[in-house]
C-alpha positions as CSV (number, residue, x, y, z in Angstrom):
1,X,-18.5,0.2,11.5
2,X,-15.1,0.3,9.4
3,X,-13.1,2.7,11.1
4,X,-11.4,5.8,8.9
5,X,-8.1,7.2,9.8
6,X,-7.3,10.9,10.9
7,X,-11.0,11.0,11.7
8,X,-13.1,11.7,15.1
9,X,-16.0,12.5,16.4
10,X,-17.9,14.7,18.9
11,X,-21.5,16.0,20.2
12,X,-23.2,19.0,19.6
13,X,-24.9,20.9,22.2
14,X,-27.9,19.8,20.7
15,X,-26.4,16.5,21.7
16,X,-25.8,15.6,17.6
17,X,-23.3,13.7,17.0
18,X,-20.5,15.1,14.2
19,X,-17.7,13.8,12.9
20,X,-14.3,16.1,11.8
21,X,-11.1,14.8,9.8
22,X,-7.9,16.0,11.1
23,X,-4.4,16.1,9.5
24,X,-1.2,18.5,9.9
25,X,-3.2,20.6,11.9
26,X,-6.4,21.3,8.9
27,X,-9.9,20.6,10.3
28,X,-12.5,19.5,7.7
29,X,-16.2,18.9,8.9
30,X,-17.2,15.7,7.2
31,X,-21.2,15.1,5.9
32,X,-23.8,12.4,7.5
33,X,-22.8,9.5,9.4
34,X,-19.1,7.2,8.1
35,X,-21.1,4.4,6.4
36,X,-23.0,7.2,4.1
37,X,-21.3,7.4,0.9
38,X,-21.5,11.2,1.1
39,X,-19.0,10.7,4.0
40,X,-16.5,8.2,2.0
41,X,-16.6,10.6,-0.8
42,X,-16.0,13.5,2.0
43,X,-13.5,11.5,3.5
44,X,-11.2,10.6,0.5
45,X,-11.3,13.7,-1.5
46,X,-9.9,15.5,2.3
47,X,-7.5,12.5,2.6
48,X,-6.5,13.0,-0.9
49,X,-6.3,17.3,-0.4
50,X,-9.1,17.5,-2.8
51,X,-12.0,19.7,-1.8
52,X,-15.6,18.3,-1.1
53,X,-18.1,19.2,-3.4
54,X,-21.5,18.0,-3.3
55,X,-22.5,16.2,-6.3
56,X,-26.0,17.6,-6.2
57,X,-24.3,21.3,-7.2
58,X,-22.0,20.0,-9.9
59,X,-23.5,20.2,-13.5
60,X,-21.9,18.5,-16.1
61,X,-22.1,18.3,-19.8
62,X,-22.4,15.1,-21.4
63,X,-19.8,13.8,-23.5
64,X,-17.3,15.6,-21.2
65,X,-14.1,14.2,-19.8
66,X,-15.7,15.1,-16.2
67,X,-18.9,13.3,-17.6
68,X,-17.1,10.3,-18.4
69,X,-14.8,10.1,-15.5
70,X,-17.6,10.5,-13.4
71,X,-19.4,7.5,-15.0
72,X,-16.6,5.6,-13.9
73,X,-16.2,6.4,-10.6
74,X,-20.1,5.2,-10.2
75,X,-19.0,1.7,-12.4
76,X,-18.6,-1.7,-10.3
77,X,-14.9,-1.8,-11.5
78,X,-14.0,1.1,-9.3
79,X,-16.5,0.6,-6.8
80,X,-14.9,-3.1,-6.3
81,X,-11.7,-1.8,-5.8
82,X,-10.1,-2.2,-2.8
83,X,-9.8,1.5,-0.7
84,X,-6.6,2.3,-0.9
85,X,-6.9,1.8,-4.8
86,X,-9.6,3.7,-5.2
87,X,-8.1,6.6,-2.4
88,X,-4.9,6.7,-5.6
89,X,-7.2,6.5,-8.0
90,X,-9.9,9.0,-7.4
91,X,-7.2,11.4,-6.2
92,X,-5.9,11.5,-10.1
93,X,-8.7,11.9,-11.4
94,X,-10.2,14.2,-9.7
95,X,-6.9,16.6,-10.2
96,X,-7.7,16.1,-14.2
97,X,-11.2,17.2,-13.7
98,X,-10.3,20.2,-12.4
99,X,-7.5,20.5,-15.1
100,X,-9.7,19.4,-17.9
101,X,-12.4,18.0,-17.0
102,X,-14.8,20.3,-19.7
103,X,-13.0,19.2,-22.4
104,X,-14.9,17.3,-25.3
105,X,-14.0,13.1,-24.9
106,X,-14.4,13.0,-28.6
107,X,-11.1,16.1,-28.6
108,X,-8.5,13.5,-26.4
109,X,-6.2,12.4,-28.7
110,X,-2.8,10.2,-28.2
111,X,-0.9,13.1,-29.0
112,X,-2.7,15.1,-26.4
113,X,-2.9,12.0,-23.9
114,X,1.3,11.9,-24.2
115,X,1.6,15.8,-24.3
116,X,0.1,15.2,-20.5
117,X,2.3,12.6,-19.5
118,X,5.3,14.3,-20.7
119,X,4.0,17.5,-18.6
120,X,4.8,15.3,-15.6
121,X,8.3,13.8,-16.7
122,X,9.7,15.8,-13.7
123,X,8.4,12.8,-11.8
124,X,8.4,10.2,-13.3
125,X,6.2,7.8,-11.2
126,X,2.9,10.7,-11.1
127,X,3.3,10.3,-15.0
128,X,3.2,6.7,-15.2
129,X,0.5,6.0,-12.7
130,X,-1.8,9.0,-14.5
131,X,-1.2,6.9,-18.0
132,X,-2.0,3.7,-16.0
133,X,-5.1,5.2,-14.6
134,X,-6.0,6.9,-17.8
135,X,-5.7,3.3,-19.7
136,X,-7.9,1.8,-17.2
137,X,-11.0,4.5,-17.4
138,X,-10.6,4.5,-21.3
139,X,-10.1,0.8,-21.5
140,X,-13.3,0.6,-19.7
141,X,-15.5,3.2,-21.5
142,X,-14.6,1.3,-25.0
143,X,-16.2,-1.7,-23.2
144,X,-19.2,0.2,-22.5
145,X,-19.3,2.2,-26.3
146,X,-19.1,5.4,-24.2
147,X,-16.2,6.3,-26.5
148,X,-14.9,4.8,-29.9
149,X,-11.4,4.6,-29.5
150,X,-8.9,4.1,-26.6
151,X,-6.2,7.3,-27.0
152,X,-3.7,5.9,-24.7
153,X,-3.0,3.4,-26.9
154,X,0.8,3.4,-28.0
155,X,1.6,6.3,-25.1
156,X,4.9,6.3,-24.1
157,X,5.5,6.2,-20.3
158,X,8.1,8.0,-18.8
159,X,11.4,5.9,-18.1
160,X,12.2,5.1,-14.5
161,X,14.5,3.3,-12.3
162,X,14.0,2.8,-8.6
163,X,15.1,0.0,-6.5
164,X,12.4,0.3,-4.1
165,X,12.1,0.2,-0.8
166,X,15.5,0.1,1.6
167,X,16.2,-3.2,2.9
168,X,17.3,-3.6,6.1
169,X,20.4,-4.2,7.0
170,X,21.4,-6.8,9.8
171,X,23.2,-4.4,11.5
172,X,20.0,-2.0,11.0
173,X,17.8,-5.4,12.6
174,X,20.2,-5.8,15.3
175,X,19.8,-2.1,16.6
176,X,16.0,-2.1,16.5
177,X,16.4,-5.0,18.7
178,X,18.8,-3.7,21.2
179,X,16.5,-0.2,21.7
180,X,12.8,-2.1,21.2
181,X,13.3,-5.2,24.2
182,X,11.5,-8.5,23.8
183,X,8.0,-7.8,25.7
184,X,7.0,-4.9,23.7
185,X,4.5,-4.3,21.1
186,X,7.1,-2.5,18.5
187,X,9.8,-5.8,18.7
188,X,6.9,-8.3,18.5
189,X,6.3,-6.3,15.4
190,X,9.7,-6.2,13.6
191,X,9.8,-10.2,14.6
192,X,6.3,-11.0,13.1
193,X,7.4,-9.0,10.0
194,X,10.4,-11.1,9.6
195,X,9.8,-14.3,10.7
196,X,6.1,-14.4,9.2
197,X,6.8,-12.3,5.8
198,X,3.7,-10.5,5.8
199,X,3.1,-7.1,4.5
200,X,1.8,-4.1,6.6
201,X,-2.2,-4.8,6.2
202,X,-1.6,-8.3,6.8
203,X,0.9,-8.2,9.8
204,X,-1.5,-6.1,11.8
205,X,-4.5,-8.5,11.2
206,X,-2.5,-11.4,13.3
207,X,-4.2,-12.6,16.5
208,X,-4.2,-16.2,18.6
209,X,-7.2,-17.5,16.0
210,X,-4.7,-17.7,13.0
211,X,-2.8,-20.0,14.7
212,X,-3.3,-23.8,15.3
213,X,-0.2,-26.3,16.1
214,X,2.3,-23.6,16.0
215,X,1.4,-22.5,12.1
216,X,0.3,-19.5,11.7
217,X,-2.3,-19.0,8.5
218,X,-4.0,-16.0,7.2
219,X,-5.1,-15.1,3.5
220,X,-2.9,-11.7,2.3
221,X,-5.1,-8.8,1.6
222,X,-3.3,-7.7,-1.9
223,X,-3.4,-11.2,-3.6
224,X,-5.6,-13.0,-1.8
225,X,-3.4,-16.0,-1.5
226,X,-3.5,-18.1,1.5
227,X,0.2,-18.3,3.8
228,X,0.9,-21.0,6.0
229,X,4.0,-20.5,8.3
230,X,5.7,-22.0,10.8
231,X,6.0,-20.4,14.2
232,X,9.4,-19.8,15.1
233,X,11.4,-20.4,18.7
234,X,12.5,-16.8,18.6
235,X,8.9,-15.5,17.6
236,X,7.1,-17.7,19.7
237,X,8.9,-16.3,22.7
238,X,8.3,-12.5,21.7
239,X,4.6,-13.7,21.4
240,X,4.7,-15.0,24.8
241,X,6.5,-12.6,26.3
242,X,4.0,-9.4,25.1
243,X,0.6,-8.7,26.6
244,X,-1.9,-8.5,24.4
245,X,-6.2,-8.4,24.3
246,X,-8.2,-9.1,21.9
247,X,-8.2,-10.7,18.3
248,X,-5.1,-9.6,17.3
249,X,-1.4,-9.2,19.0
250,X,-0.3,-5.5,17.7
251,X,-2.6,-2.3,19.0
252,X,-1.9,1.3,19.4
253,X,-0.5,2.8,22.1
254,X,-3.8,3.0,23.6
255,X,-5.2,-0.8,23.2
256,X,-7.0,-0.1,19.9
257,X,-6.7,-2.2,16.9
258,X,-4.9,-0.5,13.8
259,X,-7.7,0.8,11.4
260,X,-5.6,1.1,8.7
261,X,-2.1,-0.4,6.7
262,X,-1.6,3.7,6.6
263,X,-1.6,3.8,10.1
264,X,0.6,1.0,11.1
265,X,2.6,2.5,8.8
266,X,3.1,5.8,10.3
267,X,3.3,3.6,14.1
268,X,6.5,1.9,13.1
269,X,8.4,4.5,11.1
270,X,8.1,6.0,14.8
271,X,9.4,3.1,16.1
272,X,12.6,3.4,14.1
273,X,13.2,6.6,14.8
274,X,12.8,6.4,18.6
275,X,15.9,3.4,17.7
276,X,17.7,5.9,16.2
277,X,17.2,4.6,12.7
278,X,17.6,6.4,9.0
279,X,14.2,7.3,7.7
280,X,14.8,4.6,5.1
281,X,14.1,1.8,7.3
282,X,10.3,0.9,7.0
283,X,7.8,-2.0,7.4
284,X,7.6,-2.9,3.9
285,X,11.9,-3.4,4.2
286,X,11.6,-5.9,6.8
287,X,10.3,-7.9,4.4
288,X,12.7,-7.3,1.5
289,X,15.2,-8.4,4.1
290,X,13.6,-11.5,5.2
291,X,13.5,-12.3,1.7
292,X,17.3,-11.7,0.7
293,X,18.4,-13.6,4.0
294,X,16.3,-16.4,3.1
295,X,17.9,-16.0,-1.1
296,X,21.1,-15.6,0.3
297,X,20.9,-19.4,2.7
298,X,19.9,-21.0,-0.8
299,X,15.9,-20.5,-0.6
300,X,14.5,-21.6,-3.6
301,X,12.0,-19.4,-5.7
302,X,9.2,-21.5,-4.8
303,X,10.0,-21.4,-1.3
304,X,10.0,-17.8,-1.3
305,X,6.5,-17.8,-2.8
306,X,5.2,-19.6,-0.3
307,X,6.0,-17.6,2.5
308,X,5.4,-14.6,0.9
309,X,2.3,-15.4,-0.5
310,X,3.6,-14.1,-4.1
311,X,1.4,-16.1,-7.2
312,X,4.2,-15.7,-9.7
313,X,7.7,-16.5,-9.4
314,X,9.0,-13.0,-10.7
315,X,9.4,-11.2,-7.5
316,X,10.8,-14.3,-6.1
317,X,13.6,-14.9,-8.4
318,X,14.4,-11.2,-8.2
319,X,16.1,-12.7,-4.7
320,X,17.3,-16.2,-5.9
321,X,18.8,-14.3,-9.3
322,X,21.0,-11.9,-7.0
323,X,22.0,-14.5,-4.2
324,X,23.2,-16.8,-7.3
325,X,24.8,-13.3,-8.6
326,X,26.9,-13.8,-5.5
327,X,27.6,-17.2,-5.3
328,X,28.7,-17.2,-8.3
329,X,31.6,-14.5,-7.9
330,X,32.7,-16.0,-4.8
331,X,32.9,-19.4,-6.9
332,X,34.8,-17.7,-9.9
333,X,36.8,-15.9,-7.4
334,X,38.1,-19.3,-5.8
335,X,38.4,-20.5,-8.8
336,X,40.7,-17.8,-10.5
337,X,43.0,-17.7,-6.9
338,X,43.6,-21.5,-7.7
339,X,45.2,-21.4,-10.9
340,X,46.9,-18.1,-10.9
């Protein structure tokens, strides 16, 4: 049974089992039993702080924007998609149902599709991923001939800049270290993340069976793409060195496997701050890190891909075109000193 975070269970008196979800302190009963679809629909719309309301009670006109969106939430596109999509997904949509979701489907218009992505230029990443979303549903119901025309066609998104996640610093690396001592579940972590490249879903997947003759391989959850890396001296002794059960080398505190990227997540950002880290430093910059070290030693782009798993050489030469950057100045740098 696939294991749902913030969730638990407990018995009735009547010796019925129940199950509650639980986060910041707000208790929601959830319907049936977790591998119902009543309780995944339950389940997300709490996750997502969007009331559950049974299907059976909602009455919906056809030809609606709540008809249609509801048609695609039911399609094998979305149903396919893999949870944590579909938890960002459904989220939007479900907030535009509630906004508009009586409105005529025929009505939408690309003025009125970029009138509601402007609404949300105060944040500029909500905007874009509501166009993206809205694109995808409309992209799909012209494929269907549930509507004639796609109105986010030509919609402007919002501009924005962001250099992502923080990268770790050495410095940063070095004090994790110094506070999280080789034998424990939180270094073997930070290690695993830098030495193997993986992201958060993948990392915490890792056990003895994905490694034979000291390479460790395991196919990456977000592209599917198969990683083969080399064990190396200082992870192999952190490996050694931590006690572990099981399938897989990182648990929780109390010996349970990590149910969710989500989770992990929320596990290490703890473990930076017990180091006395900013809040900046996450999982996900352990790997930008590795990355830029590995740039910045003369890694190719193709080398990069291959142990990070990436299938196009884009986000890899977002490394190998800033270490050249550098290498470059220090060259023109010398150069210049020599003949002035």
């Amino acid at each position: 049974m696939k294991r749902f975070p913030y969730t638990y269970s407990q018995f009735t008196r009547h010796g019925r089992k129940v199950w509650y979800f639980r986060k910041s302190g707000k208790c929601i009963r959830l319907p049936n039993h977790p591998d119902t679809p009543e309780f995944k629909d339950a389940y997300i719309e709490s996750l997502t702080g969007t009331p559950f309301v049974k299907k059976e009670t909602v009455i919906m006109s056809k030809g609606t924007l709540e008809w249609l969106l509801c048609q695609y939430l039911q399609s094998p596109p979305f149903t396919s998609l893999k949870e944590n999509t579909k938890i960002n997904r459904k989220s939007i949509l479900n907030r535009l149902m509630e906004e508009s979701g009586k409105v005529q489907v025929s009505r939408i218009t690309k003025q009125a599709v970029q009138k509601a992505v402007d609404k949300r230029s105060d944040k500029p990443a909500v905007a874009n991923a509501f166009l993206s979303t809205m694109a995808v549903v409309f992209k799909w119901a012209v494929s269907r001939g549930l509507v004639k025309s796609n109105p986010t066609s030509g919609v402007s998104r919002q501009p924005w800049k962001t250099k992502g996640f923080h990268t770790w610093t050495i410095e940063q690396i070095e004090q994790f270290r110094k506070y999280h001592p080789i034998g424990t579940k939180a270094r073997l972590a930070l290690e695993m993340m830098l030495f193997l490249g993986l992201r958060r879903s993948d990392v915490m997947r890792v056990g003895i069976q994905h490694i034979k003759d000291e390479i460790m391989s395991i196919q990456t959850q977000k592209t599917g793409v198969y990683v083969h890396i080399p064990i190396a001296p200082a992870l192999r002794e952190c490996i050694n060195a931590t006690p572990y059960s099981g399938e897989v080398f990182l648990t929780t505190s109390h010996g349970m496997v990590f149910s969710h990227a989500l989770t992990f997540g929320i596990w290490f950002k703890n473990q930076c701050k017990k180091a006395g880290l900013p809040d900046e430093c996450r999982s996900h910059g352990l790997r930008k890190a590795g990355a830029t070290i590995l740039a910045n030693a003369g890694a190719s782009s193709y080398e990069l891909m291959a142990m990070y798993g990436w299938s196009k050489s884009t986000m890899a030469e977002v490394y190998t075109k800033d270490a050249d950057r550098k290498k470059l100045a220090f060259a023109t740098v010398n150069l210049l000193s020599k003949n002035i």
